[in-house]
C-alpha positions, 0 to 999 in steps of 0.5 A: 140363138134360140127363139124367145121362150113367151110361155114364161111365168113370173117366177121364171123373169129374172135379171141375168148378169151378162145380159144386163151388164152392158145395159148397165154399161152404157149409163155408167159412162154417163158418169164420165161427164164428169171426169177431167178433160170431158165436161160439157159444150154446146157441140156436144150437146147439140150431137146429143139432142141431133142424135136423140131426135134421130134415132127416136124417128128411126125407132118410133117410125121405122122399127114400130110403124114400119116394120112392126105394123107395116103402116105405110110402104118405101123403097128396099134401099131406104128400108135397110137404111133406117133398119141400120139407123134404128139399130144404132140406138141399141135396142138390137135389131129390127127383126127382133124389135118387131117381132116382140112387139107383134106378139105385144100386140096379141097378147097386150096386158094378158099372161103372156105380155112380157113386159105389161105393168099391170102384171109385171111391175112398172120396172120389169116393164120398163127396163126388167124384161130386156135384162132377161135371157129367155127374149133374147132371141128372135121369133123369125116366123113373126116377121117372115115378110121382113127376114126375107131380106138378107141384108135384114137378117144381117144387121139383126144378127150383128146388130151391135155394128150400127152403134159401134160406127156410131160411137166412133164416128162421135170419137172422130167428130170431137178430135177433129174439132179438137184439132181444128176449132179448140175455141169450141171446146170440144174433146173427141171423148166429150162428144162421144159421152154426151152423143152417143152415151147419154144421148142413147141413155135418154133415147132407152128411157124415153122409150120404154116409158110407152112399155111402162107409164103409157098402160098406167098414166094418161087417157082411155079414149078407146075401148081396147081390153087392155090398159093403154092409154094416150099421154101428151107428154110421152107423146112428145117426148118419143114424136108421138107414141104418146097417142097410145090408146089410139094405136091399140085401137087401130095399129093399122094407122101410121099416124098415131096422133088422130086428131089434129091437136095431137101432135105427132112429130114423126109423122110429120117427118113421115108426111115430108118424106112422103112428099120427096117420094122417099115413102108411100101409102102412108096409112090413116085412121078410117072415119069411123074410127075418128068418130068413135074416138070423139064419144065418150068412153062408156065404163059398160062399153064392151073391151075389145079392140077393133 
């Protein structure tokens, strides 16, 4: 597949059928919660909320704090496991997610931000941009430190096999409480909609919305010459990217909730994973970008981000 193609101006961003017909896909079967024999049940749920969380810490502090920003350090057998997580929420492979999301970086709220709001439109930030051929393709010279690995480049490359295990092992999950705990009221086919359809519906859109509203809607606490802004309510729905602001103004840090009021659910994830031995060297925000963070942003103050 070819390299992500970032020179790209708007009259070029366009929806391609084939690349958005799965996307569409997966929240078409949503629908089948309404079809007879599937319906709704508390186990059903309960996988749809468990699979949500999970795959939501696999994303927010594996795919971005590691992988992207390298903010904290771990074993290569626990790396490859959340790599494998993280691509079971269909958001491709790990590789190719931080790869984009480097170059976000860069390039935040400029020309060549693919997916700024300010720019774009809320919707082709939110959803447009992952619909389009041309960043379909991985920029492997933007992560060379990761694509050394094999075993990366192979979950990146087949990065549909994670989700598929999953979505089976939900089928399975449900036929044998099925068979053995039909008092339960769960089917094979109502756990595998509810946890691995509507879950991974939710999970794309929780996420997205840092792409979209977290450049629109909340708090600048920090000067970063582009428009991210900090959002308690996204941050709790996606266990902390919400603290968006902070992270452009110092994406060296794992935690991403500053001060302790700011809650940061994956870090605190990170933190007990710490204390098991599992990671290490968890990075932090340095005092003086703490102390900056408790003044007042000035309206004059200079644009740039630290």
């Amino acid at each position: 597949m070819l390299a992500p193609d970032y020179s790209a101006r708007p009259k070029e961003m366009k929806y391609e059928f084939w690349s958005s017909l799965p996307f569409a896909l997966v929240h078409v079967a949503c629908l089948a919660v309404f079809l007879p024999g599937v319906g709704v049940s508390w186990p059903a749920v309960a996988l749809c909320v468990a699979l949500y969380v999970i795959r939501m810490h696999a994303i927010t502090g594996w795919y971005h704090r590691y992988f992207s920003h390298r903010s904290f350090k771990t074993s290569r057998a626990v790396q490859f496991l959340f790599a494998f997580i993280g691509a079971t929420a269909v958001q491709k492979g790990a590789l190719w997610w931080a790869a984009h999301h480097r170059h976000h970086h860069r390039h935040s709220d400029q020309d060549e931000d693919i997916h700024s709001p300010g720019l774009h439109g809320i919707w082709w930030a939110h959803v447009g941009w992952i619909c389009c051929e041309k960043w379909k393709g991985t920029d492997y010279d933007a992560i060379r430190d990761f694509a050394k690995y094999p075993e990366l480049r192979f979950l990146n490359k087949n990065y549909l096999v994670p989700p598929l295990l999953l979505a089976l092992v939900c089928y399975l999950l449900g036929y044998w409480m099925e068979v053995s705990y039909p008092a339960l009221g769960a089917t094979a086919w109502q756990m595998t909609i509810w946890g691995f359809f509507i879950s991974t519906t939710v999970l794309y859109h929780a996420t997205f919305c840092i792409n979209s509203f977290c450049h629109i809607i909340g708090r600048k606490r920090y000067p970063t010459g582009d428009q991210s802004r900090n959002s308690l309510l996204l941050a709790l729905i996606t266990l902390g990217e919400g603290w968006h602001n902070n992270h452009h103004y110092y994406p060296g840090s794992e935690r991403q909730g500053f001060y302790w009021y700011e809650i940061d659910i994956s870090h605190m994830i990170l933190k007990t994973m710490s204390k098991l031995g599992l990671v290490w060297d968890l990075a932090v925000p340095p005092a003086h970008v703490l102390e900056k963070g408790r003044q007042p942003l000035s309206a004059e103050a200079p644009q740039q981000a630290a």
